[in-house]
N, C-alpha and C positions, 0 to 999 in steps of 0.2 A: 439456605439463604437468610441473611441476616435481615430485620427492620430498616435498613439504614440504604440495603443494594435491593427492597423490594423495587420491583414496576408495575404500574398500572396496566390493565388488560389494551395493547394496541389494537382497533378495531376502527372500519371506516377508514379517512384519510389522513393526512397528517405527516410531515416528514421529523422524526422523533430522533434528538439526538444524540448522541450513545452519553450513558448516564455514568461518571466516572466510579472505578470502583477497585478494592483490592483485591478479588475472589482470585482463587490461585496459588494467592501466599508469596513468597518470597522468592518459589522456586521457578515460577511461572515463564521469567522472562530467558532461563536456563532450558524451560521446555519449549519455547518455540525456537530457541538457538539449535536445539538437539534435532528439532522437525526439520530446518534449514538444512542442517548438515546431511539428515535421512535424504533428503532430495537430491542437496549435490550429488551424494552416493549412488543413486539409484539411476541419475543423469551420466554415470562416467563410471561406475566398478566396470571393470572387466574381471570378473572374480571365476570361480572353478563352480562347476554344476553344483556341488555339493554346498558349498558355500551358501550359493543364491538361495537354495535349498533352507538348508538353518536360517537363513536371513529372513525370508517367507514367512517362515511360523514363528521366527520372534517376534514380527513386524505382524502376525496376524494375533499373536496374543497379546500387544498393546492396545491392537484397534478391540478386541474384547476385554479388554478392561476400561476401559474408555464411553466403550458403548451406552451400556448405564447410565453414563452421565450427560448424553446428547441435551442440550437446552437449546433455548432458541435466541436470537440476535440480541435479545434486549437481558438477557440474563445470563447468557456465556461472557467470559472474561474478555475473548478476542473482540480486537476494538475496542476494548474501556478501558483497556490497562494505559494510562494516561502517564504512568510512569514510565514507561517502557518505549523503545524505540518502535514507530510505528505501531505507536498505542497497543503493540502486541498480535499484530493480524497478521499472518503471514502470508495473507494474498500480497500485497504490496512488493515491490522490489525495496530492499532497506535502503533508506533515504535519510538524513540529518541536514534539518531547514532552519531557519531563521529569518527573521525579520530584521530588514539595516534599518538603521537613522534615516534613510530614505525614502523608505516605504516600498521596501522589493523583497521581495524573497532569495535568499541566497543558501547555498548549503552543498554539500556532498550525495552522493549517491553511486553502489556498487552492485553492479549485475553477478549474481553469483554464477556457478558450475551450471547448476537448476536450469537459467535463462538462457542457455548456450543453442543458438541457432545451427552455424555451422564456422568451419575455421576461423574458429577461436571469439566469432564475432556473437552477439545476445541478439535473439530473436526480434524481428523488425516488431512483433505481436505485442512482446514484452514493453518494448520502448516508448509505443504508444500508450501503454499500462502505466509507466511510467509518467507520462507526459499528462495524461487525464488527472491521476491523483496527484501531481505539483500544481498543475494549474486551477484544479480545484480546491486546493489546499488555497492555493494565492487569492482568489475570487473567494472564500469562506473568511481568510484570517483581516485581507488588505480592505474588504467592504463593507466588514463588520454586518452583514446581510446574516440571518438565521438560518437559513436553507434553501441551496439553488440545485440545477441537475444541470449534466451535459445537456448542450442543444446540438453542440456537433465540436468536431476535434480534427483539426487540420495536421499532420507531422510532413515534414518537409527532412528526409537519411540524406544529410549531407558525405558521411565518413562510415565507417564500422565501425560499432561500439564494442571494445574490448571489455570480455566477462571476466570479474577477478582485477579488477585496476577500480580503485577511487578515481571515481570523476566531479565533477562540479556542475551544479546547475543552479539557474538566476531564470524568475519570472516577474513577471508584474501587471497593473492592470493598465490597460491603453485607455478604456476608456467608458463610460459607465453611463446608459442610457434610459431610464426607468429601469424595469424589470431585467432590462439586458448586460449583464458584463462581461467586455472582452479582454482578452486576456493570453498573453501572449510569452512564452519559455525559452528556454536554449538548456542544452548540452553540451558539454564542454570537455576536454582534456589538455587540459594548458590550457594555449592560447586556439589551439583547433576547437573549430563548431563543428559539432557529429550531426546532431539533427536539432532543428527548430520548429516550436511547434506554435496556432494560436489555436483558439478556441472559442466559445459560445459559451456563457454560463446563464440561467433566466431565472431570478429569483421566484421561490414558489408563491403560490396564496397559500393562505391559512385552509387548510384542510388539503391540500395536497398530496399526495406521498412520491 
């Protein structure tokens, strides 16, 4: 670890927030592409015993080469990679957002293989995964506020959301009451609403986590 991506020891309270950084290198954003894919695979191979077999111990001598380098939140690459789509975390479902001229959030978002509930549709679990990191994102970017947490998360599955289809998503904030911002999304394909969600976000105190 270079001078430049040290961190301080986190202890006590505090909500700390990810310190941008290049660790990883250039190939980084190629290795969580490669993890995505492992998953769809693992979500949908129907392959031969043998197969699954060799796949096992190649996939068990990655996670031991890997091992070694276990770090913790404030010094692994995932979530600081600031260059990278979804900063590089592959808990997330991949999303690409924006901010309009209007002060909303708008952008794309693609449930992969991974997310796949059942016929054909992404798991209701997912979408609210979904829906919590957009409208947190919305309440972080639109309130300019340093750090809040869920207070709670409403989703409202108007449609099936199809796995493997770009869709589109638009949120924004309703309405901002001291420590409280609410905050409110949609799901989209076309012009169909799949699911709609609000939310609760409550800015923290200093010393919180």
């Amino acid at each position: 670890m270079s001078a430049n991506d040290s961190v301080d020891t986190h202890v006590g309270g505090g909500f700390n927030p990810p310190r941008p950084t290049t660790r990883g290198g250039p190939d980084y954003g190629r290795f969580i592409e490669a993890v995505r894919s492992l998953q769809d695979h693992a979500r949908g191979a129907d392959a031969p015993d043998d197969v699954i077999t060799e796949a096992a111990a190649l996939i068990e001598k990655v996670s031991e080469l890997l091992a070694p380098y276990d770090a913790d939140e404030w010094s692994s690459p995932s979530g600081r990679r600031m260059d990278l789509p979804n900063r590089g975390n592959i808990l997330q479902v991949p999303v690409d957002l924006h901010v309009t001229d209007d002060e909303r959030i708008r952008g794309t978002a693609r449930f992969r293989r991974y997310h796949l509930g059942r016929n054909g549709a992404a798991h209701g679990g997912t979408i609210a995964h979904l829906f919590d990191s957009l409208l947190g994102f919305t309440a972080f970017k639109l309130s300019r506020s340093r750090a809040q947490r869920t207070a709670f998360l409403h989703v409202d599955y108007r449609r099936i959301v199809p796995v493997e289809r770009q869709l589109q998503v638009e949120a924004g904030i309703d309405e901002i009451v001291d420590r409280k911002i609410f905050v409110s999304g949609r799901l989209l394909d076309g012009d169909d609403v799949l699911a709609e969600a609000h939310s609760l976000f409550v800015k923290l105190k200093p010393g919180q986590p």
